[in-house]
C-alpha positions as CSV (number, residue, x, y, z in Angstrom):
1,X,90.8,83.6,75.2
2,X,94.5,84.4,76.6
3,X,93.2,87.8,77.2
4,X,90.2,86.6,79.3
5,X,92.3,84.2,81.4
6,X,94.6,86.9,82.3
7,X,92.3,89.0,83.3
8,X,90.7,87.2,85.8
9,X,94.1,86.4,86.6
10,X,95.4,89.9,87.0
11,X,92.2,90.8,89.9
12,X,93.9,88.4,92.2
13,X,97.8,89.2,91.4
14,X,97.2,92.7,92.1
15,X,95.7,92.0,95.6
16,X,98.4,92.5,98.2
17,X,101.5,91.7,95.7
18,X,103.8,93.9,97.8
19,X,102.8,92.5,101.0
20,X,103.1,88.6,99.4
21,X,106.6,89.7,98.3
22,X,107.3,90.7,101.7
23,X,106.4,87.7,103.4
24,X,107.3,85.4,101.4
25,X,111.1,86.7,101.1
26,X,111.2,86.8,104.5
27,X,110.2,82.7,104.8
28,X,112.5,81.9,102.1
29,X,114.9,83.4,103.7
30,X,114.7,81.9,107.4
31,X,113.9,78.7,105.9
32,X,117.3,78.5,103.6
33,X,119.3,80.3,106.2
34,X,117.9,77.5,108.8
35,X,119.1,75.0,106.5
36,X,122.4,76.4,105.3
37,X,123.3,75.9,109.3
38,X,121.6,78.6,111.0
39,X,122.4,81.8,112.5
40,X,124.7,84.3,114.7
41,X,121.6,86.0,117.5
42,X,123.1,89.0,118.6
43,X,121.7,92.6,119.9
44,X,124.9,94.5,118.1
45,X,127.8,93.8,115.4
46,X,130.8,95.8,116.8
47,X,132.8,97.5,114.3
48,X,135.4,95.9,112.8
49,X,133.5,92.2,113.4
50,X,133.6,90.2,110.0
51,X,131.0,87.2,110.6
52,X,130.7,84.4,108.3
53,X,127.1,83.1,108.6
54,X,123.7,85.0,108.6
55,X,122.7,87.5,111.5
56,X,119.8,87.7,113.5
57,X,119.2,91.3,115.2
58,X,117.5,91.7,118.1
59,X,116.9,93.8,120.7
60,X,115.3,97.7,121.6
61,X,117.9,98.9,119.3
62,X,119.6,96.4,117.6
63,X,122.6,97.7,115.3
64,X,124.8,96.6,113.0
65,X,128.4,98.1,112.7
66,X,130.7,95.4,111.1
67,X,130.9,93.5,108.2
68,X,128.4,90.5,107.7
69,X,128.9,88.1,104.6
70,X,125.6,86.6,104.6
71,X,121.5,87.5,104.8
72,X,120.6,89.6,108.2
73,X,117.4,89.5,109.7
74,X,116.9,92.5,112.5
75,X,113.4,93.5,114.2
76,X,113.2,95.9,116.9
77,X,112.2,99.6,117.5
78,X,115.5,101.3,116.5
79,X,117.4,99.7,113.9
80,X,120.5,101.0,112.7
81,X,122.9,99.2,109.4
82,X,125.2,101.5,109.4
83,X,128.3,98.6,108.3
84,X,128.5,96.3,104.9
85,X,126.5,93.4,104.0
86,X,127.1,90.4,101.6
87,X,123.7,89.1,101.1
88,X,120.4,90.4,101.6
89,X,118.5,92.5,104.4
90,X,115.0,91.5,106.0
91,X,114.1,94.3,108.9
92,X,111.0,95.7,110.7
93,X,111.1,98.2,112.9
94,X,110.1,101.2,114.1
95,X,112.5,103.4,112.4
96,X,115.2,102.2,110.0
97,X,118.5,103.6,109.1
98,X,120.4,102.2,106.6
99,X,124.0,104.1,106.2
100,X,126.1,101.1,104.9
101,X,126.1,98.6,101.5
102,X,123.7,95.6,100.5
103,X,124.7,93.7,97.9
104,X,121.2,91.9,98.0
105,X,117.9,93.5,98.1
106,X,116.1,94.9,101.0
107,X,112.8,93.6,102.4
108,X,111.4,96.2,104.9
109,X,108.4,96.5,106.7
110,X,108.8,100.1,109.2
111,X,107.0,103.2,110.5
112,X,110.3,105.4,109.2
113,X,113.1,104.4,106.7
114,X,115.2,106.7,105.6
115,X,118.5,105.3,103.2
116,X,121.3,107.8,103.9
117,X,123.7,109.1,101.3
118,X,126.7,106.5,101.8
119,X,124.2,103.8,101.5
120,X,123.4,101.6,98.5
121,X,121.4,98.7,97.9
122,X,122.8,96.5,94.7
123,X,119.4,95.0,94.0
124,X,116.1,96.0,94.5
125,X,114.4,98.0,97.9
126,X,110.8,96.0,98.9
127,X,109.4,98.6,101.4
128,X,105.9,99.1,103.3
129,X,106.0,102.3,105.1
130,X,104.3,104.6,107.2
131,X,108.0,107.3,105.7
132,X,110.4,106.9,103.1
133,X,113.3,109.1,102.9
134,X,116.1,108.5,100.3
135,X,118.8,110.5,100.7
136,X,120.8,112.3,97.8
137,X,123.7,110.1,96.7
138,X,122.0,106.7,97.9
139,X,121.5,104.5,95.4
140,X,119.2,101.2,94.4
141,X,120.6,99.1,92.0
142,X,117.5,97.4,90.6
143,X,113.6,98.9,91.6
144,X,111.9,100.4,94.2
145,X,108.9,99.0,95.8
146,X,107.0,100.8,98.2
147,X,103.7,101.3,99.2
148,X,103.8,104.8,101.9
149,X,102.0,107.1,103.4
150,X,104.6,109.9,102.4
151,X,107.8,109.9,100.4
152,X,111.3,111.7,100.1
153,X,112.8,110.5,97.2
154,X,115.4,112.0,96.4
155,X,118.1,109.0,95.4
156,X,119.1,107.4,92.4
157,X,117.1,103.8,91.3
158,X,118.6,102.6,88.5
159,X,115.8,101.0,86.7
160,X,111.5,101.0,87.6
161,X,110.2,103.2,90.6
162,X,106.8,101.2,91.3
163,X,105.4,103.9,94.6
164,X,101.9,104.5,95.9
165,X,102.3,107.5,97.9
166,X,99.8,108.8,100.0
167,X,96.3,108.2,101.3
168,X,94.6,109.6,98.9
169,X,96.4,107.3,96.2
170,X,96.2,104.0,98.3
171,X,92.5,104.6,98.9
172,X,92.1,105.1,95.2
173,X,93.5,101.7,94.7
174,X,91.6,100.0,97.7
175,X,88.4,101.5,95.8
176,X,89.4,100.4,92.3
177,X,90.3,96.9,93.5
178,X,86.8,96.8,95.2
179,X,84.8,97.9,92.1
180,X,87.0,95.7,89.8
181,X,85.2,92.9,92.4
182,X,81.8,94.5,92.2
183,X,81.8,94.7,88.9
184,X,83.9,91.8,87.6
185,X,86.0,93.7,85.3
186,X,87.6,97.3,85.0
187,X,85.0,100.7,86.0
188,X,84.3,102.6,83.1
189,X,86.8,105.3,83.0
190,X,85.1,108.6,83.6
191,X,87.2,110.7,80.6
192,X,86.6,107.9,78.1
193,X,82.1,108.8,79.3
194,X,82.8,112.2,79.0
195,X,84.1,112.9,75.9
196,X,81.6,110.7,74.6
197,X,78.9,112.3,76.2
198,X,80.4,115.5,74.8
199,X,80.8,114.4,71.0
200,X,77.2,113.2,71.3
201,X,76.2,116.8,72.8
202,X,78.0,118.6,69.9
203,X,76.0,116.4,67.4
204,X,72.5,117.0,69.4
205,X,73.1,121.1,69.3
206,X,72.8,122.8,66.1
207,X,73.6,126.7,67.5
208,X,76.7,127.7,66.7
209,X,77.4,129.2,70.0
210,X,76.2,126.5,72.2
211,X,78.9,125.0,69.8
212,X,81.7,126.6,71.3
213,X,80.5,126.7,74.5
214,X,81.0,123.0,74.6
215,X,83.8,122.7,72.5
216,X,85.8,125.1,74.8
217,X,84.8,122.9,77.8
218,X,85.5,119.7,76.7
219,X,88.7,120.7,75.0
220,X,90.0,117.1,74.9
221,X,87.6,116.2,72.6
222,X,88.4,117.1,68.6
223,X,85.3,118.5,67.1
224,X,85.3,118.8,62.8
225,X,83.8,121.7,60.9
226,X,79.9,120.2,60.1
227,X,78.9,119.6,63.4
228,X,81.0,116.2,63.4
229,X,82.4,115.5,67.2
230,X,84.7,112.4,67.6
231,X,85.6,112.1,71.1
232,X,89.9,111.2,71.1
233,X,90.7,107.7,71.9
234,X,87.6,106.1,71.6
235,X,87.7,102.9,69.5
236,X,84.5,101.0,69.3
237,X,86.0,97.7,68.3
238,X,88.5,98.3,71.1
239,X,85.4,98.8,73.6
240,X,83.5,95.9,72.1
241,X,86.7,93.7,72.6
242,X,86.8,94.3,76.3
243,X,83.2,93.1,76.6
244,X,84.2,90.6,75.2
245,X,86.9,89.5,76.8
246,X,85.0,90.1,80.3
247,X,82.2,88.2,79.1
248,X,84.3,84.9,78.1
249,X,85.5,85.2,81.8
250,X,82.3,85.2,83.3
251,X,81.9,82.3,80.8
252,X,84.3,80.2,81.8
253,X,83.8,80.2,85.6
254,X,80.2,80.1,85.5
255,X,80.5,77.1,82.8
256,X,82.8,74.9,84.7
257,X,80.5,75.8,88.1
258,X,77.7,74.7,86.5
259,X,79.1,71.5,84.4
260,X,81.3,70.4,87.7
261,X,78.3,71.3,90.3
262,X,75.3,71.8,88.5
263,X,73.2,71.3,91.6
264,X,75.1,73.3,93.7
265,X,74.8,76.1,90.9
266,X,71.2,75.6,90.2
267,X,70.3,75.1,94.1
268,X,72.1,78.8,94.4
269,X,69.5,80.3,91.4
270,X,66.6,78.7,93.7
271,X,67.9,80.3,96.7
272,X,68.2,83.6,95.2
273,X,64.7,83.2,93.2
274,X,63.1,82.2,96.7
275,X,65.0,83.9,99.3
276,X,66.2,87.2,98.0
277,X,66.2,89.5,100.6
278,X,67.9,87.1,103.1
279,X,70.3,86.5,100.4
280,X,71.2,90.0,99.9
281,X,71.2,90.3,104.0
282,X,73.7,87.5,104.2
283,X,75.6,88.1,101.1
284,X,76.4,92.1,102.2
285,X,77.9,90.8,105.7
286,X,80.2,87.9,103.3
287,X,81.2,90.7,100.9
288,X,82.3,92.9,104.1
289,X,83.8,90.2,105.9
290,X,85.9,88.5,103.0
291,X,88.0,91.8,102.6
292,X,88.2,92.7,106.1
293,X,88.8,89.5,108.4
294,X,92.0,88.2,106.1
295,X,93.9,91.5,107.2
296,X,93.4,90.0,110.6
297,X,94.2,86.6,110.1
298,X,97.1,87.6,108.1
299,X,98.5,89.9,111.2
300,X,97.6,87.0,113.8
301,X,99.7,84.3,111.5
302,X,102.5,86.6,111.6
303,X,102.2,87.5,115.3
304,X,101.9,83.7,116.3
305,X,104.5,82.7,114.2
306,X,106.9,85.9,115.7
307,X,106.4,84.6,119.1
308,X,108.2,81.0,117.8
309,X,111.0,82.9,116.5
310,X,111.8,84.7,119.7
311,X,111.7,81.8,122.0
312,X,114.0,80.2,119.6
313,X,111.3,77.5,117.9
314,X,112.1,78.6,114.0
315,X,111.2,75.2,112.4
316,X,107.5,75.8,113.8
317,X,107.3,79.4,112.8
318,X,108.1,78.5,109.6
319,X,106.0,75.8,109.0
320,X,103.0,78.7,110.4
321,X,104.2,80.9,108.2
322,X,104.2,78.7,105.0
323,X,101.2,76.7,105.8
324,X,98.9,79.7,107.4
325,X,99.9,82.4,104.4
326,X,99.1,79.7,101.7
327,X,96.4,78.8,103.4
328,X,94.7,82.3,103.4
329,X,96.1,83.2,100.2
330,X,94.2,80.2,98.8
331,X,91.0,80.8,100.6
332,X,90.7,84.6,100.0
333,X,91.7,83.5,96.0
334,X,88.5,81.4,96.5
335,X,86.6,84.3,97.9
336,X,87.6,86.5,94.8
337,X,86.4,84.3,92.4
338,X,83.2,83.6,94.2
339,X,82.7,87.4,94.8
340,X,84.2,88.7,91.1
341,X,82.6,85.9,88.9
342,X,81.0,83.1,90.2
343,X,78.1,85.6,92.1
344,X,77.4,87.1,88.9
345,X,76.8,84.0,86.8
346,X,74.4,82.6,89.2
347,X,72.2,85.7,88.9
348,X,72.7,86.4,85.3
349,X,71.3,82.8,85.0
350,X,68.1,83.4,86.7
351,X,67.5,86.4,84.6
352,X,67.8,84.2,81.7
353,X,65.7,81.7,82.9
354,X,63.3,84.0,83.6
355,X,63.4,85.8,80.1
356,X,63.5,82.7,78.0
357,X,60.8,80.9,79.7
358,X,58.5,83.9,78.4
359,X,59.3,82.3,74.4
360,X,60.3,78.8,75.2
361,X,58.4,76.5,78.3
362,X,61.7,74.1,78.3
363,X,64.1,77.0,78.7
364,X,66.3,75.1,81.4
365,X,66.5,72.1,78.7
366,X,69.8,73.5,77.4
367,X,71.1,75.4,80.6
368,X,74.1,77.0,79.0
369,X,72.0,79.4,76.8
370,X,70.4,81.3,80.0
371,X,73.5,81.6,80.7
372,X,74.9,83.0,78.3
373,X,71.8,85.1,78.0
374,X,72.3,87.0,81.2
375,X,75.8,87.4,81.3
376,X,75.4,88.9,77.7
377,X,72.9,91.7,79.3
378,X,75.4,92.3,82.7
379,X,78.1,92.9,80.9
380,X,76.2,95.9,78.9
381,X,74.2,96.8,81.4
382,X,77.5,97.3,84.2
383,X,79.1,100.3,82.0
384,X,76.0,102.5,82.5
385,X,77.6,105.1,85.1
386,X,75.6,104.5,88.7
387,X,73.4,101.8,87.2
388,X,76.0,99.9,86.5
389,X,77.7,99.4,89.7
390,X,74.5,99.0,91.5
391,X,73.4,96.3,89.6
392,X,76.8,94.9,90.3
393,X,76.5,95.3,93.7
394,X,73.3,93.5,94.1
395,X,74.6,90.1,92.2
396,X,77.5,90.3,94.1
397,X,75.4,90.1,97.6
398,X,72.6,88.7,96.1
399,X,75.1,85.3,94.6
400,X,77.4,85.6,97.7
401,X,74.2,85.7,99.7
402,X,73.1,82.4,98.3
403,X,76.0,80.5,98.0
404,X,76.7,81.2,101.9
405,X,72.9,80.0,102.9
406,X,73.0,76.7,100.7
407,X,77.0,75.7,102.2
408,X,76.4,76.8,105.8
409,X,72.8,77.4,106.9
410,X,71.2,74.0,107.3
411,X,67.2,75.3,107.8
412,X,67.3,76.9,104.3
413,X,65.4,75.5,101.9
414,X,67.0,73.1,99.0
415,X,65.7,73.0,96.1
416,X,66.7,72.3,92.7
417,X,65.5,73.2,89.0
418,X,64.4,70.6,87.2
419,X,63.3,69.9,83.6
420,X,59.2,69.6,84.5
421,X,58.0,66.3,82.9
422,X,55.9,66.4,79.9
423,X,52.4,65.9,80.2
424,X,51.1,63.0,77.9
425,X,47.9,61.8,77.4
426,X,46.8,58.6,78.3
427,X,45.3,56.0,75.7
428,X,41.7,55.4,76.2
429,X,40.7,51.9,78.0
430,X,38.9,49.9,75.1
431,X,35.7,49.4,76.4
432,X,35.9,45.4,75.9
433,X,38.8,46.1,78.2
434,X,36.0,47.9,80.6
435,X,33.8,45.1,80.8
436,X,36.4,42.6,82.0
437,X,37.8,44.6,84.5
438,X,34.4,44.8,85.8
């Protein structure tokens, strides 16, 4: 059961975790600072300068040469730290040099950052980058963060290097994060359906050269003498576990979705039953749209709340910042859960609906079992390669689809399963009874 709570758990943590670290470092850090009795604004620390409260840079280039014993905060294009702080460093800009000390960590959001050799950071290095260039003999005291397009690392961290580097890796975690949401739990991994495939080849062939042929091919996989193949790190109680656990998380959305709104949930099944290709239609656009528009909102928050800081207004831009990011961190949570679980159990219910009213005419009497029944099958049914993901593609539109039409499209139909009444037969009219009534 912990296992199964995590895991639905762990589809929204890793969702933009750098980016919520970011941001939300940066607000804590305004806000305290605000409260601790505000801030120096200045364009340039001269050298030798030795301020006492937190800095706010500013400016085309805005540069730091002194000494500052407290949290700076610089945005520009050109930003340059080339003296000692005694605190921690929030900056975004364009390209960002850091030559002197932090004895905090460094939030960073730039184009180009590059940590020259005299420069260390005592705690940890939070960075989202188009560049990264450490330089030898700069050193992080804690971890490295980063999430970049290219990297030059060629600095000392003293402890965990967490990096996605390059296009080619971020798209791979964009596309795994997608079919983790398609699917509603982790993709099949391809090596772990290979040397399966391969063990159960070796078993099917019986020439001894075909034999080798395969054996030398899939070398990964350990064949015995006797034509016995057993493909390396394949545990079936280890497999069985993880449908398992995926299908005690369906379980538990779906469940309280149907116990807390049943009619919602069954006026969803309806609408999917008797509207499916509009609810595909409408559920395809939703899927689209619920990864796509939060990026925007997300930069518009931030512009908006930017513009507040620059003409001097920081209690409102923070109270944008803290109410607009939790805001659309809790609606797109909402959208995950809809899109991951939620559109799944509504489906999976239909289908068993569907199946057990072939055996048992009160099938919807006991609506947990259906359920149950056609979660059962998706779970199964979703690690078939290409069959799989297509069948999780169409419950995800085809729920999303649904749920969209019943909350916001007022013409669509409502309807709602109900337990059809017994028919029972009436007593017959005594026939003294008759001739009164006449």
């Amino acid at each position: 059961m912990k296992n199964s709570i995590q895991s639905v758990g762990n589809v929204i943590l890793k969702k933009g975790l750098l980016s919520a670290v970011l941001l939300f470092a940066l607000i804590v850090g305004v806000v305290g600072s605000a409260q601790a009795g505000g801030m120096i604004r200045a364009a340039k620390v001269q050298t030798g300068s030795v301020i006492e409260k937190d800095v706010f840079l500013t400016g085309e280039n805005p540069t730091l040469d002194g000494t500052v014993n407290g949290d700076v905060f610089a945005f520009g294009s050109d930003v340059a730290i080339k003296g000692d702080i005694d605190g921690s460093l929030f900056v975004i800009g364009k390209q960002v040099n850091l030559e002197g000390n932090v004895t905090g960590s460094v939030y960073s959001l730039a184009a180009a950052f590059d940590q020259a050799e005299t420069s260390s950071i005592a705690r940890s290095l939070y960075l989202l980058a188009v560049d990264l260039s450490t330089q030898k003999g700069s050193t992080i005291g804690r971890d490295l963060w980063t999430v970049a397009l290219s990297a030059s690392l060629a600095g000392d961290t003293a402890r965990d290097t967490k990096a996605v580097v390059g296009l080619l890796k971020i798209y791979r975690i964009l596309r795994d994060g997608f079919n983790r949401s398609i699917l509603g739990m982790s993709p099949p991994s391809p090596n772990r359906q290979m040397e399966s495939f391969a063990a159960l080849s070796v078993k099917a062939v019986t020439h001894p050269q075909l034999q080798r042929s395969l054996a030398r091919n899939y070398s990964h996989v350990d064949f015995s003498p006797g034509l016995k193949a057993q493909a390396k790190n394949t545990d079936p109680a280890e497999w069985f576990l993880q449908r398992l656990q995926a299908l005690v998380s369906f379980l538990i959305i779906g469940g309280l979705a149907l116990w807390w709104k049943p009619n919602y949930f069954l006026s969803w099944a309806d609408t999917v039953r008797n509207r499916p290709l509009p609810s595909a239609g409408y559920g395809f656009v939703v899927l689209m749209n619920g990864f796509l528009v939060p990026f925007l909102l997300l930069a518009i928050i931030v512009g908006i709340a930017f513009v507040f800081y620059f003409v001097k207004l920081q209690a409102i831009a923070s109270i944008i910042l803290v109410v607009g990011l939790s805001s659309l961190g809790l609606a797109f949570t909402a959208f995950l859960v809809c899109a991951t679980y939620l559109s799944k159990a509504i489906v999976a219910y239909l289908v068993g609906i569907l199946i057990l009213k072939l055996i048992w005419r009160n099938a919807d009497k006991y609506k947990v079992l259906p359920l149950l029944l056609g979660l059962t099958l998706y779970v199964f049914i979703v690690q078939i390669p290409v069959i799989g993901w297509i069948t999780g593609f169409l419950l995800t539109i085809l729920g999303l689809g649904a749920m969209w039409q019943v909350g916001f499209i007022k013409d669509s139909p409502k309807v709602f399963s109900e337990v059809e009444p017994e028919i029972t037969k009436e007593d017959p009219i005594p026939s003294s009874t008759k001739g009164k009534a006449k």
